[in-house]
Every structure is written in C-alpha cells, then in structure tokens.
Backbone of each chain as nested JSON, in Angstrom:
{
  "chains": [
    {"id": "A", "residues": [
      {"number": 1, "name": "UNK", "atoms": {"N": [-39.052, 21.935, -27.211], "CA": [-39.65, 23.126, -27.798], "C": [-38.793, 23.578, -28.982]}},
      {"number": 2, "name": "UNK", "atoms": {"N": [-39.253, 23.609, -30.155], "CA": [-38.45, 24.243, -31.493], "C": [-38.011, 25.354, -30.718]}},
      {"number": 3, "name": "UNK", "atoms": {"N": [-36.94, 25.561, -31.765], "CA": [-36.086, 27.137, -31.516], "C": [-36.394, 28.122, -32.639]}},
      {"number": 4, "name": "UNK", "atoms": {"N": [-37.346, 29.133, -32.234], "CA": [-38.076, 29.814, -33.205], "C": [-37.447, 31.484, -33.626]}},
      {"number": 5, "name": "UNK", "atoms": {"N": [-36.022, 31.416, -32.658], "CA": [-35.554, 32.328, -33.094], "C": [-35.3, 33.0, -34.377]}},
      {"number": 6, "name": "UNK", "atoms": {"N": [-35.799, 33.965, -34.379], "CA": [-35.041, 34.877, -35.788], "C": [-34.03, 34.608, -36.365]}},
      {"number": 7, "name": "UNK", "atoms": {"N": [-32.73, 34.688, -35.559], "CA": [-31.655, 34.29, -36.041], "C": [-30.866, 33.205, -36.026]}},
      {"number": 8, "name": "UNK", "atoms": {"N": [-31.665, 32.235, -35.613], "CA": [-31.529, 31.099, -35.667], "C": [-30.497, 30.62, -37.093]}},
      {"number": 9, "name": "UNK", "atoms": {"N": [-29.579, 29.924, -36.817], "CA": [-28.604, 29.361, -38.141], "C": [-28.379, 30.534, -39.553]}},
      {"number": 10, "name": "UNK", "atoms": {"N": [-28.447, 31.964, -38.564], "CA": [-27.445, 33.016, -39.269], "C": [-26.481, 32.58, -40.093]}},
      {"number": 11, "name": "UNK", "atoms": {"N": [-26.073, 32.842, -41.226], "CA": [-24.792, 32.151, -41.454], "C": [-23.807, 32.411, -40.457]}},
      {"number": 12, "name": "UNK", "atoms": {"N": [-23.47, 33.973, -39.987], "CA": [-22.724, 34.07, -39.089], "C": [-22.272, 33.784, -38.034]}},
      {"number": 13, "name": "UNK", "atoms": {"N": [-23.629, 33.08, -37.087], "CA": [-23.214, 32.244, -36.533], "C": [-23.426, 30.964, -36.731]}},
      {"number": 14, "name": "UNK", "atoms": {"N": [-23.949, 30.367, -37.799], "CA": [-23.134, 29.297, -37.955], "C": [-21.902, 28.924, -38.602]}},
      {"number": 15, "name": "UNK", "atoms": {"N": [-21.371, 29.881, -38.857], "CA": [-19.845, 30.102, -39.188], "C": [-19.175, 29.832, -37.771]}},
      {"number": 16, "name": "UNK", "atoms": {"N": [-19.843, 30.374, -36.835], "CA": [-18.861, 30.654, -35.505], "C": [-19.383, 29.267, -34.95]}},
      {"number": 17, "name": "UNK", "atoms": {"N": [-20.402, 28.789, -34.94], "CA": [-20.32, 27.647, -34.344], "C": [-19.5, 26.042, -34.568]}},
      {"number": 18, "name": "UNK", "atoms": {"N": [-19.411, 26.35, -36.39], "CA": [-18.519, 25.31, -36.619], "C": [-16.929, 25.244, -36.629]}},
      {"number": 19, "name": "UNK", "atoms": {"N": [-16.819, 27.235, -36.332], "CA": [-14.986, 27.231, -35.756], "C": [-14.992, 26.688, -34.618]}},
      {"number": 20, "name": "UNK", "atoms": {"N": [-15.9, 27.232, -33.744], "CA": [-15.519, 27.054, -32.196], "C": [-15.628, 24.686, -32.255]}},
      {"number": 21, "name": "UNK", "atoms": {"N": [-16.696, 24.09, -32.995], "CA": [-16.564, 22.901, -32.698], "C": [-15.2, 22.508, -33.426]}},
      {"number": 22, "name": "UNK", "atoms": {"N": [-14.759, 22.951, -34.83], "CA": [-12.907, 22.798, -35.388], "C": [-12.516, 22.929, -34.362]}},
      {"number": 23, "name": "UNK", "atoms": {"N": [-12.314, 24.02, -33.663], "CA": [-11.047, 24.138, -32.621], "C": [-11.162, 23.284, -31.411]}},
      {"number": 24, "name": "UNK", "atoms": {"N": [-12.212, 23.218, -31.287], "CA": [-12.589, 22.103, -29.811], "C": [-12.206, 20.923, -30.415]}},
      {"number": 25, "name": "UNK", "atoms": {"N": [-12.416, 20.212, -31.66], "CA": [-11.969, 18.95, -31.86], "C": [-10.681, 18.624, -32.225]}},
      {"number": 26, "name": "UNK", "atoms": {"N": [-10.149, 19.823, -32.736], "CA": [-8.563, 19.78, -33.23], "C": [-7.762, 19.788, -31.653]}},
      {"number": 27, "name": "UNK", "atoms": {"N": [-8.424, 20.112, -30.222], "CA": [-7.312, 19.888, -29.394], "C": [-8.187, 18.787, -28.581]}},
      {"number": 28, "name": "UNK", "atoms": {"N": [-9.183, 18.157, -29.2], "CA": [-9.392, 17.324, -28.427], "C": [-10.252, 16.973, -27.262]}},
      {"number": 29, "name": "UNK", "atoms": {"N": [-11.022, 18.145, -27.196], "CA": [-11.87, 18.363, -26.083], "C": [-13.575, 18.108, -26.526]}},
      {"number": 30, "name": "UNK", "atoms": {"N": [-14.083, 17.461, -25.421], "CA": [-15.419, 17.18, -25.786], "C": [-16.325, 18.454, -25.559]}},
      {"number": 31, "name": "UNK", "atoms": {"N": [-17.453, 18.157, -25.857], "CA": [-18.607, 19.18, -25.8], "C": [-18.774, 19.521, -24.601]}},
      {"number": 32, "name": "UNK", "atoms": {"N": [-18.889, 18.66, -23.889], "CA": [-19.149, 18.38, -22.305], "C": [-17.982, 19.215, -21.306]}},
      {"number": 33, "name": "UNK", "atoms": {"N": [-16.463, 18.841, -21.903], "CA": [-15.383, 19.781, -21.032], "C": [-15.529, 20.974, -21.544]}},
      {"number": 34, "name": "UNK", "atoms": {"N": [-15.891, 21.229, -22.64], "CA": [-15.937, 23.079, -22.848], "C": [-16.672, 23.641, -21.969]}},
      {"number": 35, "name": "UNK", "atoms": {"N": [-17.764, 22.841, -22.065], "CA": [-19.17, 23.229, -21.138], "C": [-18.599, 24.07, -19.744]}},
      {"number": 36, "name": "UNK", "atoms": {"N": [-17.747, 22.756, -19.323], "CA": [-17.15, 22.501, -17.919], "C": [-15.972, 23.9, -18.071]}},
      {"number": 37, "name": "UNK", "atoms": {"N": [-15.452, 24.224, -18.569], "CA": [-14.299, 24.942, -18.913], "C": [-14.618, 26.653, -18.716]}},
      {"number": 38, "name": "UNK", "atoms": {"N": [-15.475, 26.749, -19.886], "CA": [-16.345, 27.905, -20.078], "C": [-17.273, 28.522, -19.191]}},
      {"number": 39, "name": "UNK", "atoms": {"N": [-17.907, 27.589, -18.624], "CA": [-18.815, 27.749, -17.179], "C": [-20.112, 28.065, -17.97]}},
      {"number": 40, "name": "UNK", "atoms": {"N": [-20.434, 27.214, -18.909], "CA": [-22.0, 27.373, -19.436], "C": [-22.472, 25.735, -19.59]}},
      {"number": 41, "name": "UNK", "atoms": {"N": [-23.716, 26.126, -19.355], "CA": [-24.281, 25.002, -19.526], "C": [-23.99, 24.109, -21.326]}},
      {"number": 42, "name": "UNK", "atoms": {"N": [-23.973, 22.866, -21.29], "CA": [-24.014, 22.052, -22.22], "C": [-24.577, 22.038, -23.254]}},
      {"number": 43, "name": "UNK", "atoms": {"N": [-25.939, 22.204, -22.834], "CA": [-26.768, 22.437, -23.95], "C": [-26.651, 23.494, -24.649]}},
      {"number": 44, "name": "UNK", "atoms": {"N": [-26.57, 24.428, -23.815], "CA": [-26.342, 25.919, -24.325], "C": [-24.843, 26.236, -25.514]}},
      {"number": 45, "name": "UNK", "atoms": {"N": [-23.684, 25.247, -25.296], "CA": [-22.493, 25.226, -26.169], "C": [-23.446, 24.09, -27.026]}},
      {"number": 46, "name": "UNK", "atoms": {"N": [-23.957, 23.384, -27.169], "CA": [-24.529, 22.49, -28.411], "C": [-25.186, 23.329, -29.251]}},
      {"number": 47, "name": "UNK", "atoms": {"N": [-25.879, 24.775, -28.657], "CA": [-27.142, 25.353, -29.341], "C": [-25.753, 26.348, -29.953]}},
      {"number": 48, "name": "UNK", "atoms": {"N": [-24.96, 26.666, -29.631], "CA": [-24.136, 27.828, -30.147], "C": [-23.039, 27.337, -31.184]}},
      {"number": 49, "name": "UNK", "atoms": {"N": [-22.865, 25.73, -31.157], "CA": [-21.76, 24.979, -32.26], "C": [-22.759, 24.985, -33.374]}},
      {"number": 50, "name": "UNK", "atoms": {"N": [-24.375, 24.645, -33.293], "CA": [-25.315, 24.424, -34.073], "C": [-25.66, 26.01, -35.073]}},
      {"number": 51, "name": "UNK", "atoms": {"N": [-25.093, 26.538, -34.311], "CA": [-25.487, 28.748, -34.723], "C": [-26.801, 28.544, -34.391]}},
      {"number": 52, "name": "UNK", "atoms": {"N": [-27.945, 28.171, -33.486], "CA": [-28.391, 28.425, -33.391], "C": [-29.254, 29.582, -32.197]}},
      {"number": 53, "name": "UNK", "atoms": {"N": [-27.436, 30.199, -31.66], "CA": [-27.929, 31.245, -30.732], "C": [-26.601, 32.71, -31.09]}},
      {"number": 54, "name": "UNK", "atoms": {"N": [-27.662, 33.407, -30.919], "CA": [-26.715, 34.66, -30.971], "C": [-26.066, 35.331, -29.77]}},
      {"number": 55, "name": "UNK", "atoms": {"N": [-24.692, 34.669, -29.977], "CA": [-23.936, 34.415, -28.469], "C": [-23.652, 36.537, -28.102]}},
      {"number": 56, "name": "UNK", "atoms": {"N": [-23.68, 36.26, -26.879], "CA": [-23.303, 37.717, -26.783], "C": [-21.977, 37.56, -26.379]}},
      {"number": 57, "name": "UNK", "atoms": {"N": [-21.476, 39.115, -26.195], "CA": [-19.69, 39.356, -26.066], "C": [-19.189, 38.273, -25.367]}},
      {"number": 58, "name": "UNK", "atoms": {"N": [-19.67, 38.538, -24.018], "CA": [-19.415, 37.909, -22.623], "C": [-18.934, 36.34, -22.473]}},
      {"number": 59, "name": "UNK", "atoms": {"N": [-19.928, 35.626, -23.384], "CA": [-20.266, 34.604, -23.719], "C": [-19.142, 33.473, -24.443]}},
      {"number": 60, "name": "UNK", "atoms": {"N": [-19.079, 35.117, -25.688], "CA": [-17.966, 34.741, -26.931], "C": [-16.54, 34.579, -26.114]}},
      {"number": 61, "name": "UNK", "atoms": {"N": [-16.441, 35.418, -25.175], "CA": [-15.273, 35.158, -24.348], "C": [-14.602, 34.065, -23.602]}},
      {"number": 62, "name": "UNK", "atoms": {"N": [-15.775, 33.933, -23.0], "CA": [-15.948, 32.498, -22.17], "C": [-15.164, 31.266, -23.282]}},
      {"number": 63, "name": "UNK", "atoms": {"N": [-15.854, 31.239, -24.078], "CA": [-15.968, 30.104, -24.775], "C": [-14.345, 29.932, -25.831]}},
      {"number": 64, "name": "UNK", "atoms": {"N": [-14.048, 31.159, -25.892], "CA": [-12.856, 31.501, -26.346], "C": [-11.386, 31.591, -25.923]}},
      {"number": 65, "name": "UNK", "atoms": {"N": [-11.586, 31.481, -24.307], "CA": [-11.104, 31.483, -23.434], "C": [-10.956, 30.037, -22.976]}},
      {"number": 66, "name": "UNK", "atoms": {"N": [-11.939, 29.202, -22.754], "CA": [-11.983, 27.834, -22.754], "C": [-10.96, 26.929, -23.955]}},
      {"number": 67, "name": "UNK", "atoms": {"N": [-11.007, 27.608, -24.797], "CA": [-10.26, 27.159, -25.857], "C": [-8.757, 27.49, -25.756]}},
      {"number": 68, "name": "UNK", "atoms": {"N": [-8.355, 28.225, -25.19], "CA": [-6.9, 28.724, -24.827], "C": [-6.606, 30.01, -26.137]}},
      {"number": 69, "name": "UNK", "atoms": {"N": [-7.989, 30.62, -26.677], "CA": [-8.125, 31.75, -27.769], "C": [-8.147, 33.009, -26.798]}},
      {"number": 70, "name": "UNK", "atoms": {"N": [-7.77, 34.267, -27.906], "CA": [-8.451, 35.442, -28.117], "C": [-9.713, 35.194, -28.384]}},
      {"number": 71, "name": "UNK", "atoms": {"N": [-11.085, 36.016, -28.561], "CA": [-12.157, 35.802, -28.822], "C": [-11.729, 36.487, -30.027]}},
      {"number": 72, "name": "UNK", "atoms": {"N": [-10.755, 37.571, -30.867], "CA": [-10.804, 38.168, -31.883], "C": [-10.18, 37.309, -32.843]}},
      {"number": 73, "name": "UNK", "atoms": {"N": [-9.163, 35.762, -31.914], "CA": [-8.801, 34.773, -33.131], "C": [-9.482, 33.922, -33.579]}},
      {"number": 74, "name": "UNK", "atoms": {"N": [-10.639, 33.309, -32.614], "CA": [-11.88, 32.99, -32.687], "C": [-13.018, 33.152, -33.718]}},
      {"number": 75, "name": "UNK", "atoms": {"N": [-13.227, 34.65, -33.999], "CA": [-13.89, 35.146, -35.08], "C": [-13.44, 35.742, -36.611]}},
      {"number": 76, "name": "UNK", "atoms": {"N": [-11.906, 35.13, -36.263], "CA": [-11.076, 35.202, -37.103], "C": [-11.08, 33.943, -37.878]}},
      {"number": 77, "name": "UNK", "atoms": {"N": [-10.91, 32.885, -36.962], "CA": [-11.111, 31.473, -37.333], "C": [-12.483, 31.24, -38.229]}},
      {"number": 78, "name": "UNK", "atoms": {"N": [-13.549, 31.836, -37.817], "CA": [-14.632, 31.633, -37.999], "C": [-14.965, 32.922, -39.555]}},
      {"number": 79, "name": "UNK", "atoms": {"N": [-14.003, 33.544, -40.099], "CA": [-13.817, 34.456, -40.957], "C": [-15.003, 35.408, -40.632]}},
      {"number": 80, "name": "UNK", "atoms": {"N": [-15.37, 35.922, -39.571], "CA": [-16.055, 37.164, -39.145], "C": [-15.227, 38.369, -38.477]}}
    ]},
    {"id": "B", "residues": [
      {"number": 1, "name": "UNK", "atoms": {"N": [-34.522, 55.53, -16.405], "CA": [-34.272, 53.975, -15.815], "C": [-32.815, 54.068, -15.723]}},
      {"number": 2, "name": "UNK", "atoms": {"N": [-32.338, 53.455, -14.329], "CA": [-30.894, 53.226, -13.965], "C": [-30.304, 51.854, -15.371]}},
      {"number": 3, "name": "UNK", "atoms": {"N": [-29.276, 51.322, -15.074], "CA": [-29.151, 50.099, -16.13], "C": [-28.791, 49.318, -14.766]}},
      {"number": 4, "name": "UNK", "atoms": {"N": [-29.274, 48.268, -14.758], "CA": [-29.115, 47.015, -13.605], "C": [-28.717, 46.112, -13.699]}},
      {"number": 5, "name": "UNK", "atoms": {"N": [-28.177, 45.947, -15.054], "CA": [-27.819, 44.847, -16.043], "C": [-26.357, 44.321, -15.013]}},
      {"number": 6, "name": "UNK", "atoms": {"N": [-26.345, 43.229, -14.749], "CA": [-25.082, 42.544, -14.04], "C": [-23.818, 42.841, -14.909]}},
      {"number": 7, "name": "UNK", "atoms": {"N": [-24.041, 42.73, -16.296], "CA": [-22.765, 43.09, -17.037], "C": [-22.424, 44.555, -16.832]}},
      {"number": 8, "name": "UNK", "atoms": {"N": [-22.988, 45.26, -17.167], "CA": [-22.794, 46.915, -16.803], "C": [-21.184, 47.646, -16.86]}},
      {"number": 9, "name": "UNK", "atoms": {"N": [-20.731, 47.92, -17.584], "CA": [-19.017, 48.519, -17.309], "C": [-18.332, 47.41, -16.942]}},
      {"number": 10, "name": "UNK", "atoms": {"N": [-18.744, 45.957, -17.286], "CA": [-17.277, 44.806, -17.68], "C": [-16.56, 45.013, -18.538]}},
      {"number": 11, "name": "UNK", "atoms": {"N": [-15.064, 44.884, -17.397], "CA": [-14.154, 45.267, -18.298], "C": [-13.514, 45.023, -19.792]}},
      {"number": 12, "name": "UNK", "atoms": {"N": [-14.419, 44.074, -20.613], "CA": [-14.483, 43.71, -21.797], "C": [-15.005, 44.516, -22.151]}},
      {"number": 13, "name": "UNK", "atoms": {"N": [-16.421, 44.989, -22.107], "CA": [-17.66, 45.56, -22.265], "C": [-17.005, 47.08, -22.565]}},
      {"number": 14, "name": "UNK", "atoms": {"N": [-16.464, 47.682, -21.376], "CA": [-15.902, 49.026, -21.71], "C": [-14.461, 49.041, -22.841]}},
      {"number": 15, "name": "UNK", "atoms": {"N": [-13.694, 48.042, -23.103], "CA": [-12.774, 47.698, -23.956], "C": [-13.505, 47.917, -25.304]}},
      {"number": 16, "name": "UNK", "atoms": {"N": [-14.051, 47.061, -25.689], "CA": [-14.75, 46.992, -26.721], "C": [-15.893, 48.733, -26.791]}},
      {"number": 17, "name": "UNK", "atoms": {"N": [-16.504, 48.918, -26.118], "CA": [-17.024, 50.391, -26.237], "C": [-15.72, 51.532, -27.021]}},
      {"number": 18, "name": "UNK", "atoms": {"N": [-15.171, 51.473, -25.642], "CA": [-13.837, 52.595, -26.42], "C": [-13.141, 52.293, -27.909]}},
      {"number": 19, "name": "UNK", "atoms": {"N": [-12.66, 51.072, -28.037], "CA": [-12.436, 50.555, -29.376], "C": [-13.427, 51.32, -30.255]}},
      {"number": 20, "name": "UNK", "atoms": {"N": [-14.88, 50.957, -30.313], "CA": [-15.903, 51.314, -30.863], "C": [-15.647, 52.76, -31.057]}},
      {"number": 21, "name": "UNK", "atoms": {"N": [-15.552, 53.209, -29.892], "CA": [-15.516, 55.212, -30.051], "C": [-14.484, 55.437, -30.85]}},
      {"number": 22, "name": "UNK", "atoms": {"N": [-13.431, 55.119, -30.235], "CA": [-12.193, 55.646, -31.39], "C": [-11.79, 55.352, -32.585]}},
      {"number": 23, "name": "UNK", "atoms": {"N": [-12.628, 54.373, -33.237], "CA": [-12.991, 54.03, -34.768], "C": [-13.539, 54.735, -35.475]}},
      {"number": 24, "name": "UNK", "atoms": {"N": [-14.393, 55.35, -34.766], "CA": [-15.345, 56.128, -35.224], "C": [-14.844, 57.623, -35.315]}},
      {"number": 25, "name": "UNK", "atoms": {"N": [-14.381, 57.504, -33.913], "CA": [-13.739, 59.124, -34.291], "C": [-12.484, 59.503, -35.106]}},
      {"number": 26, "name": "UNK", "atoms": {"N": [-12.14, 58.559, -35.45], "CA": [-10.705, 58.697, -36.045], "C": [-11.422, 58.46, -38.035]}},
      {"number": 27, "name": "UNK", "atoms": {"N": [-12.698, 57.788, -37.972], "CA": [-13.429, 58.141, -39.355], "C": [-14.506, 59.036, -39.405]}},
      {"number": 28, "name": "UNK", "atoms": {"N": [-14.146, 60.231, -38.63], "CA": [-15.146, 61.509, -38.595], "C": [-16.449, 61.368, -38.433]}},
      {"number": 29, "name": "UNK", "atoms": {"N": [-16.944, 59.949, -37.862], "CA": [-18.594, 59.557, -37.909], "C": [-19.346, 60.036, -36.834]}},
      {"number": 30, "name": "UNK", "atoms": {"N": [-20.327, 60.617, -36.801], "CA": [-20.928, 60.747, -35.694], "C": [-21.672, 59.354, -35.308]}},
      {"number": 31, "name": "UNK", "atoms": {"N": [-21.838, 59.518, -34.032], "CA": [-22.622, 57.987, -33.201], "C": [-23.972, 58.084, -34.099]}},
      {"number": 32, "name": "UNK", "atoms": {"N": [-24.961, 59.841, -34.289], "CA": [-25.693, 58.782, -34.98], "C": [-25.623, 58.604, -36.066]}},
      {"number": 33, "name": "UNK", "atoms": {"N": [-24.43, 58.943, -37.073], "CA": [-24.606, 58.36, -38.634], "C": [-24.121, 56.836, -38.309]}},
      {"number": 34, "name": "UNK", "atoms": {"N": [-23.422, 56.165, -37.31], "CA": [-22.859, 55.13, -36.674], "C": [-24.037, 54.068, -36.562]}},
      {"number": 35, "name": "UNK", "atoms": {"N": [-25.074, 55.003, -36.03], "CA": [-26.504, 54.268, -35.803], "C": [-27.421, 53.539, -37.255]}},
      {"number": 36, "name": "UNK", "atoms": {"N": [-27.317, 54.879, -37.743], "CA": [-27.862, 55.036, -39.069], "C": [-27.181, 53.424, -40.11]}},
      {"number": 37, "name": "UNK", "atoms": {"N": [-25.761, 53.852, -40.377], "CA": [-25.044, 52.925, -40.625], "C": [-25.604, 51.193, -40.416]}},
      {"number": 38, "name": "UNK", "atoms": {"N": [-25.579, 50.884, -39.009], "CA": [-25.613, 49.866, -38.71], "C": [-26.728, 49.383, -38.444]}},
      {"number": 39, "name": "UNK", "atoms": {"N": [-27.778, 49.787, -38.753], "CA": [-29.214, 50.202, -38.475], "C": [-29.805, 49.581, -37.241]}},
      {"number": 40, "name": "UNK", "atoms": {"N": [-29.02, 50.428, -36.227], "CA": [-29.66, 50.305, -35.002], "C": [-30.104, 51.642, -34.535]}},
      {"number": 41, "name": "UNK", "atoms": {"N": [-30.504, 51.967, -33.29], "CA": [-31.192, 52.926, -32.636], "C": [-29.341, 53.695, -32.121]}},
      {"number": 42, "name": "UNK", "atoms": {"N": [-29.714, 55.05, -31.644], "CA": [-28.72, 55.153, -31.557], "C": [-28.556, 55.421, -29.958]}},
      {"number": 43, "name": "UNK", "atoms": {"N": [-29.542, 55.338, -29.3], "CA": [-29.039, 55.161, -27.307], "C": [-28.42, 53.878, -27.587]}},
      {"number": 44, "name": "UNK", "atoms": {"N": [-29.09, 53.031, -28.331], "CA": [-28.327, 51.785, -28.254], "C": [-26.74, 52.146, -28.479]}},
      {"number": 45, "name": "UNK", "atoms": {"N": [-26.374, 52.073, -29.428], "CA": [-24.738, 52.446, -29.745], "C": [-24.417, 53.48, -28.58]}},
      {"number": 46, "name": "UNK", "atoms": {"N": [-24.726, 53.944, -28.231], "CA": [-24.4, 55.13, -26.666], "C": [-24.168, 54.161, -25.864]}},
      {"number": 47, "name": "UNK", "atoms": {"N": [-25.206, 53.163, -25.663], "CA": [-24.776, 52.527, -24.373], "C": [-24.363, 51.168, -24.729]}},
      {"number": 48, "name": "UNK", "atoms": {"N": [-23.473, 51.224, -26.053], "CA": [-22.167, 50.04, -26.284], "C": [-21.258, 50.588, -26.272]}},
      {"number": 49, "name": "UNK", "atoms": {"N": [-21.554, 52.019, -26.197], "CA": [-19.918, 52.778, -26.105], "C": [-19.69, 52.971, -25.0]}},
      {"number": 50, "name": "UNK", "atoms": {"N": [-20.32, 52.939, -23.887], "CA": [-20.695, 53.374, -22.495], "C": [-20.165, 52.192, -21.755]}},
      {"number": 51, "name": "UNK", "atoms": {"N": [-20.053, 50.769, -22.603], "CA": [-20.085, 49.569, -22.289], "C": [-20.899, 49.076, -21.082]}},
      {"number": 52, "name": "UNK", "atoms": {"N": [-21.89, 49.316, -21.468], "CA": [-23.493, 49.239, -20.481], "C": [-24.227, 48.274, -21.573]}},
      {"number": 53, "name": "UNK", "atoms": {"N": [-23.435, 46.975, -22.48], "CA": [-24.42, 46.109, -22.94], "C": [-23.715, 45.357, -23.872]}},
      {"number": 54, "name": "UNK", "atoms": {"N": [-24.452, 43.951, -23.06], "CA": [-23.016, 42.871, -23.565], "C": [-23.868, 42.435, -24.973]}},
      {"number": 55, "name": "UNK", "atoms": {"N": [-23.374, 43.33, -26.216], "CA": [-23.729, 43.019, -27.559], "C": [-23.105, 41.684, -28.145]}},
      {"number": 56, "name": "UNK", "atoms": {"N": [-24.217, 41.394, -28.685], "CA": [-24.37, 39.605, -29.311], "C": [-23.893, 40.023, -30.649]}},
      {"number": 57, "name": "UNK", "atoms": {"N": [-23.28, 39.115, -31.05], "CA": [-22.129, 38.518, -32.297], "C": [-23.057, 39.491, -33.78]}},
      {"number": 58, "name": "UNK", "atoms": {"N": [-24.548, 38.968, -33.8], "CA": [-25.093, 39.745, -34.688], "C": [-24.871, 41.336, -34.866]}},
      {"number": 59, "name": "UNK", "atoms": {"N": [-25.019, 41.792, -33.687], "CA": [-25.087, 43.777, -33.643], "C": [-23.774, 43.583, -33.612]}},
      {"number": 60, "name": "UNK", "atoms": {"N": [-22.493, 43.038, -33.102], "CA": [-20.914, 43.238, -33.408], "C": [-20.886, 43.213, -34.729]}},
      {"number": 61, "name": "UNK", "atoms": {"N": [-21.219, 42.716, -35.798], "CA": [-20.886, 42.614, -36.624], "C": [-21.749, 43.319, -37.874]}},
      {"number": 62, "name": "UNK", "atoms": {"N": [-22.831, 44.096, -37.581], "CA": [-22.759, 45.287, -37.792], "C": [-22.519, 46.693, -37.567]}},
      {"number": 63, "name": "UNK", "atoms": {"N": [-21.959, 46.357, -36.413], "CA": [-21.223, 47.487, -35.77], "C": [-19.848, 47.666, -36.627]}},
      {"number": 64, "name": "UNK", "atoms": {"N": [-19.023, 46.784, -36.683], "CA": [-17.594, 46.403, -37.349], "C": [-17.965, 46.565, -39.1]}},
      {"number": 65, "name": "UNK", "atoms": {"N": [-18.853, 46.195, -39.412], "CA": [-19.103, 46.557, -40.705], "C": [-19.381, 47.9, -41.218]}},
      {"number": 66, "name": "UNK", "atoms": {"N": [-20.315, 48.607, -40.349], "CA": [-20.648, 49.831, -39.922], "C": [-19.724, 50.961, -40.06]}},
      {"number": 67, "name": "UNK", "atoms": {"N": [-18.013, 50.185, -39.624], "CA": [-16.835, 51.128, -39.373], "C": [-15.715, 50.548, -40.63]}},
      {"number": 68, "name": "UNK", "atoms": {"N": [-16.626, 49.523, -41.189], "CA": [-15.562, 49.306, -42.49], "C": [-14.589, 48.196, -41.772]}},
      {"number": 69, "name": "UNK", "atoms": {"N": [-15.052, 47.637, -41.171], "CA": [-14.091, 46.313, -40.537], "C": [-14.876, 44.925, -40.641]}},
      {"number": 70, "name": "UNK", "atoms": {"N": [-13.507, 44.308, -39.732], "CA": [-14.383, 42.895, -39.625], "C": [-14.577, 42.973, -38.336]}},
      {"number": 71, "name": "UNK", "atoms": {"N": [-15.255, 42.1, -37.576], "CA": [-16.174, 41.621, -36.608], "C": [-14.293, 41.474, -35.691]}},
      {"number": 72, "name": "UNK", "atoms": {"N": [-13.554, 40.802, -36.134], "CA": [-12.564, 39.979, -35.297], "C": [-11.507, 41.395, -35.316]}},
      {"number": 73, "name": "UNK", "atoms": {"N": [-11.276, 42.159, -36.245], "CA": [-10.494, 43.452, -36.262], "C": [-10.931, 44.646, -35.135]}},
      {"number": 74, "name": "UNK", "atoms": {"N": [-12.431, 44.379, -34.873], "CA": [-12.883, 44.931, -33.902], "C": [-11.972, 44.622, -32.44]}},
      {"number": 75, "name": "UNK", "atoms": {"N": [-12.983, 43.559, -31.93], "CA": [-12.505, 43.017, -31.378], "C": [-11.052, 42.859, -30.932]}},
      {"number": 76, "name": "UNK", "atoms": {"N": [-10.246, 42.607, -31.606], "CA": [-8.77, 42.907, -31.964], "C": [-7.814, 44.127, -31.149]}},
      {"number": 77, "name": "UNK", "atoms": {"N": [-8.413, 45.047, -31.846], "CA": [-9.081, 46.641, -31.742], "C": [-8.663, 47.088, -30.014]}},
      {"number": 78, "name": "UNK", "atoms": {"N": [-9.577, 46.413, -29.44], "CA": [-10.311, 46.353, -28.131], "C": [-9.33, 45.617, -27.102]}},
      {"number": 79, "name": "UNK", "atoms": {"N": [-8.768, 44.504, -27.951], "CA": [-7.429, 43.631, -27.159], "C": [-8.376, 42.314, -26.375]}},
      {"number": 80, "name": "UNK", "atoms": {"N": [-9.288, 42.388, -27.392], "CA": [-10.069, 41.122, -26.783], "C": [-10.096, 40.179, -27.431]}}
    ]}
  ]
}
C-alpha cells in the first residue's frame, strides 16, 4: 500500500532519518539490530531512516537510545 | 473525555512539557500566543505541557521554533 501521508519525506524528517541511518552505520549496526535494540518493528525503523514517518517523542527515544544517544544529540546530528 | 492514552504523564513526556512551560515563561508568552505562534490549537499545547501527548518530531519542531529554538535545544532543555 503507498504511503500517502502528508508528511511523508518532510525534509525534517528526512534529515532525521538519514542521521539516525549515519549513526547506525558508523557503529556498525544493521537495520534489523536497531529494530531488535529499540523494540520496534523493522519495517517501521526502514519507514523512519526513509523520513517517511513522523516519529513521535517516545519513539525518537527509543531509537536514540538504541544508538547509545541523547535523543537531543540525535536531532542535533540530524541539524534539527 | 478522561485521556487514556498509554503514554499519559511519561516521564519524558512531563520533562519535555515543563521544559516547554518554562521557555515560555521565562519569554513572557502566553500558551495561547504559544499556540498562535506554532499554529496549533491551544488545548493541544495544554496538554504537551501537561505531558498528556507523545508529540511527533513535526509539532516539536514547531513548538522549538515557536520559542526561538531548535528542535534538539528543546529537547536538551528537558534533559532528554
């Protein structure tokens, strides 16, 4: 099913999606262990490296956290 | 309506709220020129300050813009 969201590939988040995949590849970790790490489904970290979801707080944490980040160095990384 | 929301007063959620309040109050804004600002509704911003709603990366970052920041200074802010 297309993804017909509105905000679909925001710049903003696709800013954040291609920090969060930099930082996942700079230590080495696949798509699949973040998944595992973060406690979200797979697909769901593919749709959010892509910006094509507008991650909420909770989320941003998770995923930031998985990374061994702040979520505020995170969106720092991501210049938001 | 009660809020039933599973996130509801997570302790991120209320971090980031208070952050939010005391930005604001420390730049003389009322919540709703805050609203106005960021052009959202303003129960909404009540109940991100309330931390009764796990706000997605988009409304953070007009919220943070809203107060003359960045998205990650927020955040920051908050100790998140």
């Amino acid at each position: 099913m297309p993804n017909l969201s509105k905000n679909r590939q925001d710049p903003a988040l696709t800013s954040l999606g291609q920090a969060i995949r930099r930082v996942r590849l700079d230590k080495g970790i696949s798509q699949e262990r973040l998944a595992l790490l973060a406690e979200l489904d797979r697909s769901y970290v593919g749709r959010v490296e892509r910006g094509d979801n507008n991650v909420a707080l909770l989320t941003l944490i998770k995923l930031a956290g998985a990374l061994g980040m702040h979520a505020s160095d995170l969106l720092s990384e991501a210049n938001l």
